[in-house]
Backbone as CSV, one residue per row, in Angstrom:
resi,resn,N_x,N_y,N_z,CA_x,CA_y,CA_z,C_x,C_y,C_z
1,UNK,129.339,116.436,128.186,129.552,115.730,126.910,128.387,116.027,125.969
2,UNK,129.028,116.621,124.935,127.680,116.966,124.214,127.427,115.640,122.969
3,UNK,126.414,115.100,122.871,125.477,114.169,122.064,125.959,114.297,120.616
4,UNK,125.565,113.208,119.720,126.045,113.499,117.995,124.965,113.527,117.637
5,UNK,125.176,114.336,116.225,124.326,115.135,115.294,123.018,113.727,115.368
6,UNK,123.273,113.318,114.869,122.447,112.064,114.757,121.121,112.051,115.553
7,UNK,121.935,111.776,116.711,120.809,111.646,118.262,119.954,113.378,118.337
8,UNK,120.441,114.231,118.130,119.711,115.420,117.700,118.694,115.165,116.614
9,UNK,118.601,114.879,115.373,117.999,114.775,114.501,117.045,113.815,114.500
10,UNK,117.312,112.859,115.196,115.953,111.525,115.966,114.976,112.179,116.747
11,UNK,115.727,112.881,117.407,114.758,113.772,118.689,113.982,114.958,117.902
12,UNK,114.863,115.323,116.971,114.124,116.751,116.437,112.377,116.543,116.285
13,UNK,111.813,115.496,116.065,110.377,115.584,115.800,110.004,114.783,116.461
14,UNK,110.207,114.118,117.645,109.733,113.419,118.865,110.042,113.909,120.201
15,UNK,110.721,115.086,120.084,111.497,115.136,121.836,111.692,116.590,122.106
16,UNK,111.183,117.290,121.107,112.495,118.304,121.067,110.761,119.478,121.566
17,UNK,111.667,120.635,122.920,110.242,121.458,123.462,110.815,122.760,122.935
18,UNK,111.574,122.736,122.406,112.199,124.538,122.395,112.817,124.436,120.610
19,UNK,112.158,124.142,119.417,112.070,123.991,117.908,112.991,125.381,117.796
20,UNK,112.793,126.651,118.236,113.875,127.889,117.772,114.827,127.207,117.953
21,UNK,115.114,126.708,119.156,116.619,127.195,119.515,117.232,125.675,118.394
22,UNK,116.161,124.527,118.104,117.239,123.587,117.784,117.854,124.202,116.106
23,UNK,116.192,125.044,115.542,116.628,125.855,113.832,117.507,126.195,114.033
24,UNK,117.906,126.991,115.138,119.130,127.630,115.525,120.223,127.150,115.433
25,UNK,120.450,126.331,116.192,121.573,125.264,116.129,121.813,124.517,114.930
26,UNK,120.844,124.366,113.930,121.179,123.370,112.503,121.574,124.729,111.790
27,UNK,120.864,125.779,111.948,121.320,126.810,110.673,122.922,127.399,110.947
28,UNK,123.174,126.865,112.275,124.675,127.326,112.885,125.752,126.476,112.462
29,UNK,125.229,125.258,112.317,125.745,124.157,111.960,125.961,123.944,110.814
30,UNK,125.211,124.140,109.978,124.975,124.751,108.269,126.353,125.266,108.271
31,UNK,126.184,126.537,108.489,127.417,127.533,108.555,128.407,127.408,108.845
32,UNK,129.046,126.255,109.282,130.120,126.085,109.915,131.108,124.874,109.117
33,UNK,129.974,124.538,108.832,130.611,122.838,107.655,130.622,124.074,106.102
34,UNK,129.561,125.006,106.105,130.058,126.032,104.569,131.108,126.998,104.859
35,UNK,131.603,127.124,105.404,132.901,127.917,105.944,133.957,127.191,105.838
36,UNK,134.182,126.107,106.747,135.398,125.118,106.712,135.402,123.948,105.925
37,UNK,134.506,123.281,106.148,135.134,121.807,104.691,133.046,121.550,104.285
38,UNK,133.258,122.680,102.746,132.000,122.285,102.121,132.081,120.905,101.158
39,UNK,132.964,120.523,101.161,133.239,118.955,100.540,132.467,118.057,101.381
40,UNK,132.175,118.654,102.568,131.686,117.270,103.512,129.968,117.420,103.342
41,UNK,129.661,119.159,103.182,128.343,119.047,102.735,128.212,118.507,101.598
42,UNK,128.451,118.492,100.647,128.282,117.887,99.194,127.804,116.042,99.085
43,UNK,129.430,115.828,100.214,129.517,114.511,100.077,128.006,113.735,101.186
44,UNK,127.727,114.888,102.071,126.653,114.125,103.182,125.459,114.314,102.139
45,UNK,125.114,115.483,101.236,124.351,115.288,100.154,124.021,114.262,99.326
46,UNK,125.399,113.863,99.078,125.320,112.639,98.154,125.105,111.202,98.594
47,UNK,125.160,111.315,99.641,124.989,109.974,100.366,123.238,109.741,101.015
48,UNK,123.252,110.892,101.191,121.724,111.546,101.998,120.637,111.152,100.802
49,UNK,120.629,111.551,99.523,119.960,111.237,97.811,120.402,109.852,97.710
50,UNK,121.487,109.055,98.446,121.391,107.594,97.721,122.294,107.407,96.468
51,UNK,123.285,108.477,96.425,124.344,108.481,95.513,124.148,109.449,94.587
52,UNK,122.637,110.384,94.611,122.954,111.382,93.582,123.079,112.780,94.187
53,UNK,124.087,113.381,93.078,124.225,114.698,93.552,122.908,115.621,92.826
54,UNK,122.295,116.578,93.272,121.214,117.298,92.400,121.832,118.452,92.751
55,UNK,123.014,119.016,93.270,123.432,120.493,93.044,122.661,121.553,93.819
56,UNK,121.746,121.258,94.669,120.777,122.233,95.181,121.139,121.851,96.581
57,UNK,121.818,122.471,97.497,121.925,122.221,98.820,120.698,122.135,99.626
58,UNK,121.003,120.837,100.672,119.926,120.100,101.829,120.160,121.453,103.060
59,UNK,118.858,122.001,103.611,119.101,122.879,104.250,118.733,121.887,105.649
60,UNK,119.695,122.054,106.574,120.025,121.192,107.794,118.537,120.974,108.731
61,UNK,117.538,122.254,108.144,115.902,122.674,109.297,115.461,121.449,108.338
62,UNK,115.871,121.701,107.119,114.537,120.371,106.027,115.370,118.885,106.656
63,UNK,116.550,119.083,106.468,116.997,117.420,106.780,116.466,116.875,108.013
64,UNK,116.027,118.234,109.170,115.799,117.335,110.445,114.543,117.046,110.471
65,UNK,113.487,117.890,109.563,112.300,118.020,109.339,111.517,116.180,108.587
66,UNK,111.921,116.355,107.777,112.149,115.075,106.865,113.185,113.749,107.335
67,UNK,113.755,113.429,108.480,114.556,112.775,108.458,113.521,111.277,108.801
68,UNK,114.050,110.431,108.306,113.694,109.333,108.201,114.295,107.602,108.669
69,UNK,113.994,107.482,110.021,114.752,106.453,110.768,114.797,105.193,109.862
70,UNK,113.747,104.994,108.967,113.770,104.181,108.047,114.339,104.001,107.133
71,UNK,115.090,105.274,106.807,115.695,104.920,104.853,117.442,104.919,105.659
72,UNK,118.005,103.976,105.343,119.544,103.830,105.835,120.477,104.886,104.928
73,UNK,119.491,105.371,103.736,120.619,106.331,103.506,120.805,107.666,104.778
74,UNK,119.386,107.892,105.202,119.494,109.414,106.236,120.453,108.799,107.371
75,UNK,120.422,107.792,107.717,121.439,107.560,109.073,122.782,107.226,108.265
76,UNK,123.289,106.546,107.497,124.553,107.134,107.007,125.316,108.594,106.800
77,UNK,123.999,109.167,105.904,124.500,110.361,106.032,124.741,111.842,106.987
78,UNK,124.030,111.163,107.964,124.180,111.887,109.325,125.001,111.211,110.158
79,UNK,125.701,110.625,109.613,126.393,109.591,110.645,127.652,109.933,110.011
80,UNK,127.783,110.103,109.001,129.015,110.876,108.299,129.192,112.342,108.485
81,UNK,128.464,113.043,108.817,128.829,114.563,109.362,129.429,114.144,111.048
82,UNK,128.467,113.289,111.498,128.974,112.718,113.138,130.783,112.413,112.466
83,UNK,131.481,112.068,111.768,132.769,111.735,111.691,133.576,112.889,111.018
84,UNK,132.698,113.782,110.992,133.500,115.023,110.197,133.356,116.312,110.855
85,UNK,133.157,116.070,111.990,132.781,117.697,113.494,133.516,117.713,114.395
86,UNK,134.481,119.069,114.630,135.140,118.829,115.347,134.529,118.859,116.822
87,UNK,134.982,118.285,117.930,134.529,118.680,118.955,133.973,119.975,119.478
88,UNK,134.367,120.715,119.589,134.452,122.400,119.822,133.153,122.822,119.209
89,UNK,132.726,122.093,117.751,132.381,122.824,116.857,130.697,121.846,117.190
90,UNK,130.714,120.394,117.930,129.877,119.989,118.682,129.144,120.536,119.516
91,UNK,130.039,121.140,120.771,129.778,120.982,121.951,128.912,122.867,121.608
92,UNK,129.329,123.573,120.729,128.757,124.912,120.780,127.413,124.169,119.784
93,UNK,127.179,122.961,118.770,125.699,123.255,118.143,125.241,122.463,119.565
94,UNK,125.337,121.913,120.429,124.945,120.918,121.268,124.141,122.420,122.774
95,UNK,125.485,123.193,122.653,124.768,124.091,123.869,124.147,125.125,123.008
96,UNK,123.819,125.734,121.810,122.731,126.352,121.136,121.734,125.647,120.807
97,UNK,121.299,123.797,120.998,120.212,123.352,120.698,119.330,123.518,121.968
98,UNK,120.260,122.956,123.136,119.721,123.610,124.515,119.356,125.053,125.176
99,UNK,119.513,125.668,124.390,119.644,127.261,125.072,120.657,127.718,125.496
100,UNK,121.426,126.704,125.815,122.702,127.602,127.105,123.145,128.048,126.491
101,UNK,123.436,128.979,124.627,124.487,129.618,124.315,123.648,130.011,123.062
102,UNK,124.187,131.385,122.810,123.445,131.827,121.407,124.412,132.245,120.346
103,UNK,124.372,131.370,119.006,125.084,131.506,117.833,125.527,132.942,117.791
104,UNK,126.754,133.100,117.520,127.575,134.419,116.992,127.206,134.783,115.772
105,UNK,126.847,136.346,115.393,125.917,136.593,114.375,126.574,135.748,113.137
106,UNK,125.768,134.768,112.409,126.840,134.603,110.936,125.150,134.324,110.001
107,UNK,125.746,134.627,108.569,124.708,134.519,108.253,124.653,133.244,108.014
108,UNK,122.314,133.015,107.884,121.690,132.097,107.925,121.935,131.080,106.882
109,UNK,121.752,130.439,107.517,121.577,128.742,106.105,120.740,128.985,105.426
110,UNK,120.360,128.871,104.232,119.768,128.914,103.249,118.208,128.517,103.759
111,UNK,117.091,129.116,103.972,116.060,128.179,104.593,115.588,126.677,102.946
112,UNK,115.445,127.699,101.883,115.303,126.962,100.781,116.393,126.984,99.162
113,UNK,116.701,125.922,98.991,117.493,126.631,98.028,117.354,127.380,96.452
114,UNK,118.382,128.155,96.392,118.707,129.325,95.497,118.363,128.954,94.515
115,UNK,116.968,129.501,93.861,116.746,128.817,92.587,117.264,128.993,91.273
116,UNK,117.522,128.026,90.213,118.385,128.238,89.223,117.962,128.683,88.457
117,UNK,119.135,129.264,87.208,118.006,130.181,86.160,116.836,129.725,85.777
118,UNK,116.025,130.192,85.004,114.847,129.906,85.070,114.691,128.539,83.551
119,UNK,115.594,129.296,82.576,115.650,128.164,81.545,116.575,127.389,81.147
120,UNK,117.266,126.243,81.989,118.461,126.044,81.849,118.599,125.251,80.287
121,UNK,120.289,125.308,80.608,120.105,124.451,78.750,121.246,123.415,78.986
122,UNK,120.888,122.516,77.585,121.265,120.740,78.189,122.621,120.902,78.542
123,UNK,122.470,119.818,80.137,124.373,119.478,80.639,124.121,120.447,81.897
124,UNK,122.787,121.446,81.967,122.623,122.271,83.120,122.366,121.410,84.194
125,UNK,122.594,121.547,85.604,121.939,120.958,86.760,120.430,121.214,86.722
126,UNK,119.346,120.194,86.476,117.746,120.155,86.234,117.530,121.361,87.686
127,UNK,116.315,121.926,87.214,115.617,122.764,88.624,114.594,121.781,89.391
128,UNK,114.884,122.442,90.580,114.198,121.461,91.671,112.698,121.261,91.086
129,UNK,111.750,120.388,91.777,110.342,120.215,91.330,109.382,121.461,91.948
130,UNK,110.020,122.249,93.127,109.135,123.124,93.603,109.433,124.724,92.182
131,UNK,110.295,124.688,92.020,110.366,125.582,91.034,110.185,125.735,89.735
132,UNK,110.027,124.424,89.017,108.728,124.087,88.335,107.059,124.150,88.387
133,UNK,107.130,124.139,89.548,105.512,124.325,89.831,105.146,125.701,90.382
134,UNK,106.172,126.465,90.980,106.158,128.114,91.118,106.140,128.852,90.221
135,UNK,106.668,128.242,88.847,106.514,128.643,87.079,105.375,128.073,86.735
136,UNK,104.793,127.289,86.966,103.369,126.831,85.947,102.374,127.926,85.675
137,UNK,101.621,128.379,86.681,100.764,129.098,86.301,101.180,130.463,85.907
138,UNK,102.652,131.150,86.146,103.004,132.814,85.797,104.410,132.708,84.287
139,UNK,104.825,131.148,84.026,105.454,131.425,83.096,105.827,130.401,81.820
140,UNK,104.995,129.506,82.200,105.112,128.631,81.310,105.005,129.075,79.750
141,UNK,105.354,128.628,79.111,104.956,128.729,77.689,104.156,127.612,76.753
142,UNK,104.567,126.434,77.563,104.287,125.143,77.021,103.536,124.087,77.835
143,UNK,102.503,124.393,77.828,101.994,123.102,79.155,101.608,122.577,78.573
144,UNK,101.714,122.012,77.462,101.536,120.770,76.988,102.792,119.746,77.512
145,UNK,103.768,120.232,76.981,105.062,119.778,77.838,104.988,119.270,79.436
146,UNK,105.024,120.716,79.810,104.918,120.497,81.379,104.037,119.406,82.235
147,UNK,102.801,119.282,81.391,101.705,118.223,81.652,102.314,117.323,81.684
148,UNK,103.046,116.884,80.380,103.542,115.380,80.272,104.657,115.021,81.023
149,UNK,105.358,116.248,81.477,106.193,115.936,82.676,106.116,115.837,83.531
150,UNK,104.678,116.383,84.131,104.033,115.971,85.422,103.869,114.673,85.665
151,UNK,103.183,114.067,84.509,102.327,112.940,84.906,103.260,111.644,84.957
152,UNK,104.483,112.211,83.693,105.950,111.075,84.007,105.881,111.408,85.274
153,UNK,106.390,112.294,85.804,107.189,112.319,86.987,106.012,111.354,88.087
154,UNK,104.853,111.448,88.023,104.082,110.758,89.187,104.401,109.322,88.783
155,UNK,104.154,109.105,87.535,104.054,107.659,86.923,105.414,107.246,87.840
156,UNK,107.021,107.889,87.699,107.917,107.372,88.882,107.474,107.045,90.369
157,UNK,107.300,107.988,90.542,106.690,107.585,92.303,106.006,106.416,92.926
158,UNK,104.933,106.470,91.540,103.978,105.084,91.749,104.743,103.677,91.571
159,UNK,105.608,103.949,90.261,106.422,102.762,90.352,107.271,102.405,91.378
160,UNK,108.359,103.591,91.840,109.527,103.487,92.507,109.188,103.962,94.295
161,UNK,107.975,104.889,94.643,108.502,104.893,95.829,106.756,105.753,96.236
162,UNK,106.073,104.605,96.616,104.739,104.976,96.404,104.639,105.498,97.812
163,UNK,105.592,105.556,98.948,105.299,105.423,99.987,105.420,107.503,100.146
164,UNK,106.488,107.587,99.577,106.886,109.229,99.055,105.641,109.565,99.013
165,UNK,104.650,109.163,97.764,103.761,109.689,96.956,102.415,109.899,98.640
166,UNK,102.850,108.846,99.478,101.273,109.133,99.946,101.750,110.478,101.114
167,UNK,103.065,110.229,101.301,103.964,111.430,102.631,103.149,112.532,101.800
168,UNK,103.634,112.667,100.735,103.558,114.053,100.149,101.626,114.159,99.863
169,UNK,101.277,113.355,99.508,99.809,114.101,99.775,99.224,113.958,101.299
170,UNK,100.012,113.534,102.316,99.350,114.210,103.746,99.590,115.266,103.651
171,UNK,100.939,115.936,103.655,101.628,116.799,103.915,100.671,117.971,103.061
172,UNK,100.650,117.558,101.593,99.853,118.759,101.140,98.092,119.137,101.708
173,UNK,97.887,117.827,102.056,96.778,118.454,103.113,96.615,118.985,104.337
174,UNK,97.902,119.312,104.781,97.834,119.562,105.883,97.637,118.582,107.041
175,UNK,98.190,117.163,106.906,98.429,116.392,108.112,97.079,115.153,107.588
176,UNK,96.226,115.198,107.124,94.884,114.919,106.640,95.277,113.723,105.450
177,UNK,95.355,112.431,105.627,95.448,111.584,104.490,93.865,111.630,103.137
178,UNK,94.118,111.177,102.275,92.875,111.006,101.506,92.774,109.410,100.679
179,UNK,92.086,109.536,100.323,91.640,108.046,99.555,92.359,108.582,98.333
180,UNK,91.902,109.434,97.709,91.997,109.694,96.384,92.778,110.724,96.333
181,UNK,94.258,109.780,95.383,95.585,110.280,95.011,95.457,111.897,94.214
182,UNK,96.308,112.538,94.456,96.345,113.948,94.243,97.426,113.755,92.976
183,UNK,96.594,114.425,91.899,96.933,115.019,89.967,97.912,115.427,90.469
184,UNK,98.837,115.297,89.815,100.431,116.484,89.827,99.705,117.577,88.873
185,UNK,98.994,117.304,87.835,98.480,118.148,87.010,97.666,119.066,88.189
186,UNK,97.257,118.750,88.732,96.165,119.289,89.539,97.031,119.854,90.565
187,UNK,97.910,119.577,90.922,98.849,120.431,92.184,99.557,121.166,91.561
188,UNK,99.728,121.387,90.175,100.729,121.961,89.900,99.479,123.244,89.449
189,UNK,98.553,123.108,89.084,97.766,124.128,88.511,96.825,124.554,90.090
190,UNK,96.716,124.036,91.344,96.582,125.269,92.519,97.368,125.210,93.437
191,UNK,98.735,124.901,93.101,99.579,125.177,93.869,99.389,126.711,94.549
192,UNK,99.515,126.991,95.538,99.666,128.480,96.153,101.067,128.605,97.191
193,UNK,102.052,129.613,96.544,102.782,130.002,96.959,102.719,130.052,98.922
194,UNK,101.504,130.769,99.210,101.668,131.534,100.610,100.810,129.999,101.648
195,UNK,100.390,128.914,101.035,100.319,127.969,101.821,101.325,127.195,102.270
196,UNK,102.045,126.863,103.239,103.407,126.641,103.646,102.747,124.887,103.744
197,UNK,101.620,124.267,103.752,101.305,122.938,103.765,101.934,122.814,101.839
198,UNK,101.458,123.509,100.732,101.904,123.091,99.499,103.353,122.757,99.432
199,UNK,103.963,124.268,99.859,105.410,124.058,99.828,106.047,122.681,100.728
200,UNK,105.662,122.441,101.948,106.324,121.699,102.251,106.117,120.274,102.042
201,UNK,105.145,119.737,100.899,104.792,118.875,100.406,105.412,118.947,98.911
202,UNK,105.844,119.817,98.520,107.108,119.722,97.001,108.175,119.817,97.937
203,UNK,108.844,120.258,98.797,109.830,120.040,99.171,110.566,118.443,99.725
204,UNK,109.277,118.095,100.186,109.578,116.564,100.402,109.801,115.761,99.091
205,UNK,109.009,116.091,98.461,109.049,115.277,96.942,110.758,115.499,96.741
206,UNK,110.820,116.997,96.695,112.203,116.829,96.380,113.295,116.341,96.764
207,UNK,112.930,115.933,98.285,113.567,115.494,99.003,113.923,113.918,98.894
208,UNK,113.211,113.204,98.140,113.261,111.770,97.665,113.234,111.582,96.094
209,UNK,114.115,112.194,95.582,114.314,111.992,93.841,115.787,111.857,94.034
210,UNK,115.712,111.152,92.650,117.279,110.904,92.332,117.276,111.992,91.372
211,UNK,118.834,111.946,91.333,119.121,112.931,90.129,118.539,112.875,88.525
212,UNK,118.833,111.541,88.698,118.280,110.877,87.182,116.909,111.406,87.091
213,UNK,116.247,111.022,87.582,114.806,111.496,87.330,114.557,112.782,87.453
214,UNK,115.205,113.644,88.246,114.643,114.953,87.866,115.972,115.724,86.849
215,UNK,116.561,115.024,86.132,117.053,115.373,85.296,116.274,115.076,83.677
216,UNK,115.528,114.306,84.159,114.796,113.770,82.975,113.143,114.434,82.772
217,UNK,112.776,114.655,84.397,111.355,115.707,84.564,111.484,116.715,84.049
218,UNK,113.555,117.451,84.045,113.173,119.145,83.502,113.341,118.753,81.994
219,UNK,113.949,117.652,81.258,113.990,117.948,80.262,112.868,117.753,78.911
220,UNK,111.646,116.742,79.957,110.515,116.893,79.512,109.901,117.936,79.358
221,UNK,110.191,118.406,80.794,109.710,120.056,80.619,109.954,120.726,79.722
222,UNK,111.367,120.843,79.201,111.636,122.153,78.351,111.425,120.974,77.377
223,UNK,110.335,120.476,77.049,110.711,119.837,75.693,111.848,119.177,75.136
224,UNK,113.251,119.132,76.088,114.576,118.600,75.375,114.318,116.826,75.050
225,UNK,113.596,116.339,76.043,113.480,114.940,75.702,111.726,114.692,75.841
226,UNK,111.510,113.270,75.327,110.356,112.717,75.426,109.916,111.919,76.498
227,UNK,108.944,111.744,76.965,108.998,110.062,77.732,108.801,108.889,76.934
């Protein structure tokens, strides 16, 4: 009897001795819900954000990476793919998380997602926050803008979800908490691409925004609105 998605994703960062084989098994799993019913990814998206859609697909390695026994949206929304798998389609991610079976070549899940044009225009789906800050220092035009969209965007966090704000500056230190809160201005100007502690500290960020708000961060950005 193979286990539900769920009970996999609890274990993924407390239990789990063999991390390939489980990537393995989520990026298989990925693939299999985007093949046959991508309505159910969308909809576990939307439930996963807390009701917003942001258009940028949850890659299944970040959801298990980030999953959070605490926020009742992540166990709904993993609890809703648990009601939308067929057996068959179980019992093969269940024996590729274990080893006993190795995924049939298909291609990979997205590790990060496909970033959108670079200047979208109003009514566009906003760009994620990591791809804003991969533009600051090689293409901005306006950081005067961008500044003030930084510092909105923290000013949210602090109000709405301060607990985000401190995840994401361990994470950007590399596991290492600090006293003293980390500038978005200041992360966004040494951000470095090839440190995988930066990235996976904007990825979390992104990982806890609503749509609203980062619909409102890019349009500070491009100057379309004010704060």
């Amino acid at each position: 009897m193979s286990l539900p998605i769920l009970t996999h994703i609890i274990d993924y960062n407390k239990a789990i001795t063999n991390k390939n084989a489980a990537d393995k098994a989520l990026a298989w799993l990925q693939g299999q819900y985007q093949k046959t019913n991508p309505n159910v990814l969308k909809e576990f998206e939307r439930i996963w954000r807390g009701g917003h859609s942001s258009g940028q697909p949850l890659a299944f390695k970040d959801v298990a990476h980030y999953y959070d026994p605490k926020n009742p949206n992540h166990g709904k929304a993993i609890q809703y793919l648990d009601s939308h798998v067929a057996a068959p389609t179980l019992q093969m991610f269940d024996d590729i998380w274990f080893g006993r079976k190795e995924p049939d070549p298909l291609p990979a899940a997205p590790a990060h997602p496909t970033p959108a044009p670079p200047h979208p225009q109003p009514g566009v789906t906003a760009l994620p926050i990591l791809t804003h800050l991969q533009d600051y220092n090689r293409s901005v035009t306006n950081k005067a803008n961008a500044d003030k969209a930084l510092t909105w965007l923290q000013s949210q966090y602090q109000q709405t979800n301060l607990t985000a704000l401190k995840e994401f500056d361990t994470l950007w230190r590399g596991g290492h908490a600090a006293t003293q809160p980390l500038d978005f201005k200041n992360v966004a100007h040494y951000f470095d691409a090839k440190n995988p502690n930066h990235t996976k500290a904007i990825h979390y960020l992104d990982s806890h925004i609503s749509g609203p708000t980062l619909q409102m961060f890019d349009d500070i950005w491009f100057g379309r609105k004010q704060p």
